[in-house]
C-alpha positions, 0 to 999 in steps of 0.5 A: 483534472484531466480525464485519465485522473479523473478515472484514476480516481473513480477506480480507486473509490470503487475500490474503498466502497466494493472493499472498505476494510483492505490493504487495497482500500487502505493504499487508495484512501493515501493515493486519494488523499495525498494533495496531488496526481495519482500516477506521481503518488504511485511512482514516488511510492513505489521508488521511495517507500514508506520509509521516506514517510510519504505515508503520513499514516504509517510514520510512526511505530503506534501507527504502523503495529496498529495497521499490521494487527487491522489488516494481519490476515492479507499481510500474512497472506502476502507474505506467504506469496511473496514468499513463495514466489522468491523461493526463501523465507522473508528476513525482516529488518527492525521492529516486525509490525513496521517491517511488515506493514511497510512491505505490504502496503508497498506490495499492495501499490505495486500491485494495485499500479499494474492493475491501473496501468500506471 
């Protein structure tokens, strides 16, 4: 492993331990998880999404509505700052809970990619 990964990884355990029970903490858990580079966990991510089911936790609808009802004032919040910064109203697609539990754990990488300089 070389030393940036190995930073990589350190960050994003500072992030499960300081916040165990975030959006954040929940996308880091994956990236550390996943078997394989963090930068190449973030890229296919943030071009694929969750819809390629990458994300073995959020594959199926039993999963995915439990994850929107744990974490539904962050994805609400988000939803509101994505709002806000577009201008318009979010039009989800399909089941709501998937819908949006997609978007904010996709919105919460990109996010957490740019802090990490990835």
């Amino acid at each position: 492993m070389n030393r940036k990964e190995a930073h990589l990884q350190k960050q994003l355990r500072d992030i499960i331990k300081n916040n165990p029970d975030s959006l954040q903490a929940a996308v880091a858990t994956e990236a550390l998880e996943c078997g394989y580079d963090i930068t190449d966990f973030f890229a296919d991510l943030l071009q694929h999404g969750c819809q390629s089911g990458m994300i073995g936790s959020l594959i199926y609808y039993c999963d995915t509505h439990k994850f929107y009802d744990t974490h539904y004032a962050e994805i609400e919040h988000l939803r509101y700052e994505l709002e806000t910064a577009i201008g318009v109203p979010l039009q989800p697609q399909g089941d709501l809970k998937n819908w949006y539990a997609w978007v904010a754990f996709e919105e919460t990488a990109r996010s957490m990619a740019d802090e990490l300089g990835l």
